[in-house]
Each structure stands twice: as C-alpha cells, then as structure tokens.
C-alpha positions as CSV (number, residue, x, y, z in Angstrom):
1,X,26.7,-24.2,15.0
2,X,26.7,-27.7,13.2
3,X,24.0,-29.1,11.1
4,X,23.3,-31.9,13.5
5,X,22.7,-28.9,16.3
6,X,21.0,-26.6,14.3
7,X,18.8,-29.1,12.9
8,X,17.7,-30.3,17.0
9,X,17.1,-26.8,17.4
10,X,14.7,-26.3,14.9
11,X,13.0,-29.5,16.0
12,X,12.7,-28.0,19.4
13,X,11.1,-24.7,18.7
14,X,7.7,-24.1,16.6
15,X,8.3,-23.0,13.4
16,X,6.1,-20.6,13.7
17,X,4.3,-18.3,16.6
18,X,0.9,-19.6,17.3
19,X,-0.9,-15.8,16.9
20,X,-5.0,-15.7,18.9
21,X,-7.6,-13.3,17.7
22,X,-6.1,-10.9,19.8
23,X,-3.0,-10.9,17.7
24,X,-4.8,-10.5,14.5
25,X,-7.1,-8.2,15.9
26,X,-3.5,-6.2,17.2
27,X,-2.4,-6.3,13.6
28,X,-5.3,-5.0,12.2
29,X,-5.8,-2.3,14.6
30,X,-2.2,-1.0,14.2
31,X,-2.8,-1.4,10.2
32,X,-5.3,0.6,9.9
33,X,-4.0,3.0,11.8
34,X,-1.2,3.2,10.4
35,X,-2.7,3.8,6.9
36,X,-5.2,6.0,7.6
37,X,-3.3,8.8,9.5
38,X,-0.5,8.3,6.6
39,X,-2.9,8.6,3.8
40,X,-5.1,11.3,5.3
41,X,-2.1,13.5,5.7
42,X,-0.8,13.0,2.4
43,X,-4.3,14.4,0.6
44,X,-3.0,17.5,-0.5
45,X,-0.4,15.0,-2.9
46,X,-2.8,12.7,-3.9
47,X,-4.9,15.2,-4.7
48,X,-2.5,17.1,-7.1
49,X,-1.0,13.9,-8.3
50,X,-4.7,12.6,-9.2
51,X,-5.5,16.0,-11.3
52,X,-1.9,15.5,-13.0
53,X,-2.8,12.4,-14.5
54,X,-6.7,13.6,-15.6
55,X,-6.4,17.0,-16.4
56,X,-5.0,18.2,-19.2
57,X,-4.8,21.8,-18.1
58,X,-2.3,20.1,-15.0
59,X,-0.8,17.4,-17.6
60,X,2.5,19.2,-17.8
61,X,2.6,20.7,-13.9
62,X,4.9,18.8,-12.1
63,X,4.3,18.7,-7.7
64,X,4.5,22.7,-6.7
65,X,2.8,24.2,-9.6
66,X,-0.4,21.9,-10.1
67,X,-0.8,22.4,-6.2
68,X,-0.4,26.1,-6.8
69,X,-3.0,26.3,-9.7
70,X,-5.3,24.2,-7.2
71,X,-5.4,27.1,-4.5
72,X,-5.4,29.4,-7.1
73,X,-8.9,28.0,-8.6
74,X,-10.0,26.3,-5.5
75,X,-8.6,27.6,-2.5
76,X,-6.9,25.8,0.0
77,X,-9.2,23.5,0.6
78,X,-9.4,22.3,-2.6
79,X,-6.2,20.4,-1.9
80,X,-8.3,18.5,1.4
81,X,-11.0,17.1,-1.8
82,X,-11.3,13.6,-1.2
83,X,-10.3,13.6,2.0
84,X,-13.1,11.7,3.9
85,X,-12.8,8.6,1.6
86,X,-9.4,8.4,1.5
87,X,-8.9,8.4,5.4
88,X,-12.0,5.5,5.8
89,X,-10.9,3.5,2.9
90,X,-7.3,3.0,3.8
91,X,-8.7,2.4,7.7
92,X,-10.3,-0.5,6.5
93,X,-7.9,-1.6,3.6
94,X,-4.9,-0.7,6.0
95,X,-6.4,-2.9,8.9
96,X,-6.9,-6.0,6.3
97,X,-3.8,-5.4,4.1
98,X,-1.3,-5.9,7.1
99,X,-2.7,-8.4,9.4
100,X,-3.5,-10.4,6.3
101,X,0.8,-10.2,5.4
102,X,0.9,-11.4,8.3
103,X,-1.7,-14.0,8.4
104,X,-0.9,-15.3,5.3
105,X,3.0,-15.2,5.6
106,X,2.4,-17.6,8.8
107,X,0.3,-20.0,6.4
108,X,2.9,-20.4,3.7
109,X,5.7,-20.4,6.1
110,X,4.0,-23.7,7.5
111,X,4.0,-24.8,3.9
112,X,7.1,-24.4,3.2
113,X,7.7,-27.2,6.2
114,X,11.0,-26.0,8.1
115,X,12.9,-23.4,8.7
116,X,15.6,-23.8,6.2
117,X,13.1,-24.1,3.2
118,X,11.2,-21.0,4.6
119,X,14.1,-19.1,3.6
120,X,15.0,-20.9,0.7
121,X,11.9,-19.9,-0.7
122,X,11.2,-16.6,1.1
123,X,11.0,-14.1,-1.9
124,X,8.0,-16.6,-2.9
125,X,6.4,-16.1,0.2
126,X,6.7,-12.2,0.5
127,X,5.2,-11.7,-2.9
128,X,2.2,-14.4,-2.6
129,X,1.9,-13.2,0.7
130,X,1.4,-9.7,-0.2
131,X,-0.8,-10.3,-3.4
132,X,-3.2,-12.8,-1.1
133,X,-3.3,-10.4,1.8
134,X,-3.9,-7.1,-0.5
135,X,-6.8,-8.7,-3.1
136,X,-9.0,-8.7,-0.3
137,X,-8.0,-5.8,1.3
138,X,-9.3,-4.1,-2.0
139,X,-12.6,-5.9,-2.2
140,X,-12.7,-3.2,1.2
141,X,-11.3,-0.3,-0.5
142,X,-12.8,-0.5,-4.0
143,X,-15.7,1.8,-3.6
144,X,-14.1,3.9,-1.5
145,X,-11.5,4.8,-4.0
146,X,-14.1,5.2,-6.6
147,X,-15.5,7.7,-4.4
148,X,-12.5,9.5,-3.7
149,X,-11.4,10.0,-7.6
150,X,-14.9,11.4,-8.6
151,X,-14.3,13.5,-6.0
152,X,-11.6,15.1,-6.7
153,X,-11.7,14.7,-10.5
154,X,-15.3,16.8,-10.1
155,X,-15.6,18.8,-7.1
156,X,-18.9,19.7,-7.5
157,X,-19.7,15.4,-7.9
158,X,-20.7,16.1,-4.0
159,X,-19.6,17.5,-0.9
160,X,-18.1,15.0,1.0
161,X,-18.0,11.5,1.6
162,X,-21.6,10.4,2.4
163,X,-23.5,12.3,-0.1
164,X,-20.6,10.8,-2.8
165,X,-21.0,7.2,-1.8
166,X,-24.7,7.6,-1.4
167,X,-24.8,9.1,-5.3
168,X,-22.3,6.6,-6.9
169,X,-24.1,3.5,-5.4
170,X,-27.2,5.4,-6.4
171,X,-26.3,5.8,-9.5
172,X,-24.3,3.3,-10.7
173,X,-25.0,0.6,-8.0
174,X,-22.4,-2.0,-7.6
175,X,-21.4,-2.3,-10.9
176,X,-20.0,1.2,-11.0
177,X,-18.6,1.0,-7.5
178,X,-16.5,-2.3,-8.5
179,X,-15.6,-0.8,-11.9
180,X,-12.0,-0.4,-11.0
181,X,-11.5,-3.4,-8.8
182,X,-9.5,-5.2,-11.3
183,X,-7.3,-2.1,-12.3
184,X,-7.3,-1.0,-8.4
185,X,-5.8,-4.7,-8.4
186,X,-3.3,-4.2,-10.9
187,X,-2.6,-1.2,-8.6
188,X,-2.6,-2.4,-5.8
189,X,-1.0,-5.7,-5.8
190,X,2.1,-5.0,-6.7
191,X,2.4,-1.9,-4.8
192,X,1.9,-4.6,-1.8
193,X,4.6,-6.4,-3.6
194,X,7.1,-3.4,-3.4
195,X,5.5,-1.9,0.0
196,X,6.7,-5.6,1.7
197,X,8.7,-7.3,-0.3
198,X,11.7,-4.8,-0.6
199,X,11.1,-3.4,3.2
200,X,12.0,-6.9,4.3
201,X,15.2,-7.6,2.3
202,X,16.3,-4.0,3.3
203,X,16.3,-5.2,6.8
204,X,17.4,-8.4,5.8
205,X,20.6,-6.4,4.0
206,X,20.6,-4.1,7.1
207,X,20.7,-7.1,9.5
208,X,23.2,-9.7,7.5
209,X,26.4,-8.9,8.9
210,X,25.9,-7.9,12.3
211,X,26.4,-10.0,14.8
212,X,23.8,-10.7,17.6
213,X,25.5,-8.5,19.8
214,X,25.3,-6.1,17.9
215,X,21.6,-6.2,16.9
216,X,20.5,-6.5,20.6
217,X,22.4,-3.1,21.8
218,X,20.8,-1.4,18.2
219,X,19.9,2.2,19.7
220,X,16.4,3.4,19.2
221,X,17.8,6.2,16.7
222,X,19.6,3.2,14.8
223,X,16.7,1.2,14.7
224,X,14.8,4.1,13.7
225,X,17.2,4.7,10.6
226,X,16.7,0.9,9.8
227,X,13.3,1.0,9.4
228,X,12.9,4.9,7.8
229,X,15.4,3.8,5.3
230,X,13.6,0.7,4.2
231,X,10.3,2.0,4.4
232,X,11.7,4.7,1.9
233,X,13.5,2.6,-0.6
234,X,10.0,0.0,-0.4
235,X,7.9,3.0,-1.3
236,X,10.2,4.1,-4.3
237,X,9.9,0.3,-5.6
238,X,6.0,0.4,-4.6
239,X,5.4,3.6,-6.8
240,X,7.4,3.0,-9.9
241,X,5.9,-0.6,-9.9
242,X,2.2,0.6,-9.3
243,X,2.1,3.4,-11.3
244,X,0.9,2.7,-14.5
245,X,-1.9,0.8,-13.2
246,X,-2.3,3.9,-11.6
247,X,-3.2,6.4,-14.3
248,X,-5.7,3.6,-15.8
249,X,-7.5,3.6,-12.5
250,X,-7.8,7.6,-12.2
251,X,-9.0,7.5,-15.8
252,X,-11.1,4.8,-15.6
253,X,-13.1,6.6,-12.5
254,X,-13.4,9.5,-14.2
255,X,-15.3,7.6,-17.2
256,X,-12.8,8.1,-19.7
257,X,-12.0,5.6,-22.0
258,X,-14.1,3.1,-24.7
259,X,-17.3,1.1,-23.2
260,X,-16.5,-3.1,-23.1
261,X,-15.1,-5.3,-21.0
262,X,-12.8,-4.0,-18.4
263,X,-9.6,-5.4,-20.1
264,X,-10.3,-4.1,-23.3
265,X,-11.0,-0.5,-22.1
266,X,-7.9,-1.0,-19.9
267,X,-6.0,-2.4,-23.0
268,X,-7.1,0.9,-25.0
269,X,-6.7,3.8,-22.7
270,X,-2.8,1.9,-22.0
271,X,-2.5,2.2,-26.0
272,X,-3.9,5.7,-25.8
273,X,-1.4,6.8,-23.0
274,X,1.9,5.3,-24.3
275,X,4.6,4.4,-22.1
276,X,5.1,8.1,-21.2
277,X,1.8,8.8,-20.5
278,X,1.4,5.8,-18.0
279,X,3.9,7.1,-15.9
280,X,2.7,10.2,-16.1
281,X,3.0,12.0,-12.1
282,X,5.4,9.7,-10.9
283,X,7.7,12.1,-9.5
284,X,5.0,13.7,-7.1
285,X,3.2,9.7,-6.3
286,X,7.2,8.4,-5.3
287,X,7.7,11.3,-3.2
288,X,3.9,10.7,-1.6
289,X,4.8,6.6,-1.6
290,X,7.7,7.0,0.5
291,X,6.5,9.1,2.9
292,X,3.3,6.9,3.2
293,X,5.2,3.5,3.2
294,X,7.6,4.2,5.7
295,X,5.5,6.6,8.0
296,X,3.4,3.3,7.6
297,X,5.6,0.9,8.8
298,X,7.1,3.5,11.5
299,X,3.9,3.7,12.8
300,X,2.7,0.0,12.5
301,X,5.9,-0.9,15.1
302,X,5.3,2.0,17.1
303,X,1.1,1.0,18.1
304,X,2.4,-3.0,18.1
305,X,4.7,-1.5,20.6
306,X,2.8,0.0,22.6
307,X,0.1,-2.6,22.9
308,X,2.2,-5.4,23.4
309,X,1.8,-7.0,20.4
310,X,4.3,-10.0,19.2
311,X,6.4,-9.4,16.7
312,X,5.8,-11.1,13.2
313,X,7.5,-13.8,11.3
314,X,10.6,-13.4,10.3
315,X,12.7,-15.6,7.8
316,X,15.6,-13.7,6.6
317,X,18.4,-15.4,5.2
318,X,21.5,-14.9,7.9
C-alpha cells in the first residue's frame, strides 16, 4: 500500500472504537472474573509464598516443602487461609484493572492523534496505561490485601474474611487499612506493567510476520498457544519486576519494620533485606504469576467471547 493510500485510509476509519457503558461494563465483568477465579485457585501458593517471605522457620523452604510444613502444622486447610479476601479483592481490583487498560489505552491512543504515532509511541501507552488503570484498581484492593496478609501471617488474627475486615478497620481504622497502599503500588504497578505490557509485544512478535491470510485461518489450538505463551512469558516479567515490592508489603502487613513515614520504613526494611532477601520466594510467586496472568488473559477472551464483547485496541507495529 502507498502512503498516499494508507494515509485516506486512516482518514476514513475512526481511530479508535467508540466503546458504551455496556463495553466497559463487559470489560469489567470479564476482569473480574477473570482474576478472581485465577487468584482464588492459586491460594494454596500465595499462601506458602506469603509465609516464605515472613517466617523465618519457612525462610529457606522453597515451594513443596513450606506447603508440606503448612499441612503438617495446619492441616490442609491451612493452605485455603486467606482465601475469602483474596477471591473479593481481585473481583473488584480485577474488574477495574482491565477495563481501566482499556479505557485508558483508548484515551492516550486519541492523544497520540493518528494511527502511525499510536504505534510510534505504543510502549508509552502500554506502560502509562497500565500504571493509570492499576493505581486505582488498588485504592479497591488495598484493604483487602491488608486483610488477607494478617490472615495468613496469623491464623488465629480471625476466622475469615468478615470478622478480619471488621477487626482491622476496627482496630486500626483507615489508616491501618491504607498502610500498604503505596508499597501495594510499588507492587502492583509494575506488575501491571509486565502483566500488559510484555503480553502485547508477544503477540505483536507472534503476529509480525504472518500474513493476513494467515492470521484469519489461525486454529483455535494455535490461537490458544498464542495467547498461553504470552500470558506465560508476561507473568515471568510481572513477577521478577514486582517482587521486591513484594516482600516490603508482606512485612509491612505483618507490622514489622521501624515506625515513620511509609518511605522511610520502606527504605529500612529494603536495607534490612538486601538484595537477596527482596527477592526472597520468587521461584514459587513466578510459577504462581504465570499461571495467574495467563489463565487471566485466557479467561478474559474466553467471557468477552461469549458475551459479545468488541475486541480492544490494538496498535502493534506490523
């Protein structure tokens, strides 16, 4: 195609899709289902991974043998603590985490102002996108979290999600329920950034050098393999870059570290830890990541699917 035709084509068709309230309300839906099924099943790892990082009697068990010492003190069900936050707070953080990617994708894709600048500057958008979408997914999932880690840091804190939420806002009121929103941030964020980010430029990758025929007669088993392969290598890349934020946010919810302000008693316990430290459970969280990112994004197209939804915005590079 010459420039003269591809530039009347872009002039002819919108630059982006003009999503309703029932799109957004699609993307949210299929969000937080998404994250909720894929973080209530992987309990039993967050669990084990959370005790690895907190307890020194685990510090040194890698994904097997702390899970083993669990059941062994705990039972079986000591591996399902947590489980009632976990599954509401990523319903709600799921729901606003990816129809805000893709809310917020849309706007800065209109900022960019065409097509070809769109992709020019696409790595900008995935990563402001992401950050934008996930800071106020997590003003949703703060307490939650806060919940969940004195849970299963302390399993006699309470018995279950109600009576744990009801004693930390008791207790420590908002303050305490927001203490780890700006290390659930540095968390978070660029999890986001790795969770989106690298899944698009996998497909992008994926995509490059086939040719349109080619991508329309995809089988379902290819596309399948598409999208388990990027979700996989996004939620490697979500877990090593989230991870020391990580370990400062189980710590921090389980009271340790010097009183101050929040980035001084971050600044301490990352001091305290050492690099080795920080990254301490990694091997369980990036088996747990990539199983949660791209069951997340398996399931995500699968309920869009099935509802109808429209697809999302894509701008990768040809």
């Amino acid at each position: 195609m010459t420039e003269k035709a591809r530039s009347t084509t872009l002039v002819a068709t919108p630059l982006v899709p003009d999503f309703t309230t029932k799109d957004y309300s699609t993307f949210f839906l299929a969000g937080a289902l998404c994250c909720t099924i894929t973080h209530g099943a992987m309990t039993p790892i967050d669990v084990v991974k959370t005790r690895i990082q907190i307890d020194p009697v685990l510090k040194r068990d890698n994904l097997l043998s702390g899970g083993r010492r669990i059941i062994a003190a705990e039972g079986p069900r000591g591996l399902l603590t947590g489980f009632g936050p976990t599954a509401v707070g990523y319903l709600v953080q799921g729901g606003a985490k990816f129809a805000g990617y893709e809310f917020w994708k849309k706007q800065f894709v209109q900022i960019a102002g065409s097509q070809e600048e769109a992709v020019k500057h696409r790595t900008a958008i995935y990563l402001v996108g992401a950050s934008v979408a996930e800071f106020f997914a997590d003003i949703l999932l703060t307490p939650l979290e806060a919940t969940r880690i004195r849970l299963v840091s302390d399993p006699k804190y309470a018995s279950g999600l109600v009576t744990g939420f009801t004693r930390l806002a008791t207790e420590g009121g908002v303050r305490e329920m927001y203490a780890g929103f700006l290390p659930i941030l540095c968390k978070q964020i660029p999890y986001a950034i790795g969770q989106f980010t690298v899944n698009e430029f996998c497909h992008e990758l994926a995509f490059r050098n086939m040719s349109d025929e080619t991508k329309r007669n995809l089988s379902g088993t290819q596309k399948f393999g598409i999208s388990l392969g990027s979700g996989i290598i996004a939620g490697f890349a979500a877990a090593i870059l989230s991870q020391p934020a990580d370990t400062l946010l189980s710590q921090i919810n389980k009271g340790h570290g010097p009183t101050g302000s929040m980035p001084h008693r971050l600044a301490v316990l990352a001091r305290e830890a050492g690099f080795k430290g920080l990254f301490a459970g990694l091997g369980p969280r990036m088996v747990m990541t990539a199983g949660l990112v791209s069951g997340q994004f398996l399931i995500y197209g699968a309920i869009k699917d099935a509802l109808g939804a429209r697809p999302g915005i894509e701008i990768h590079k040809e």
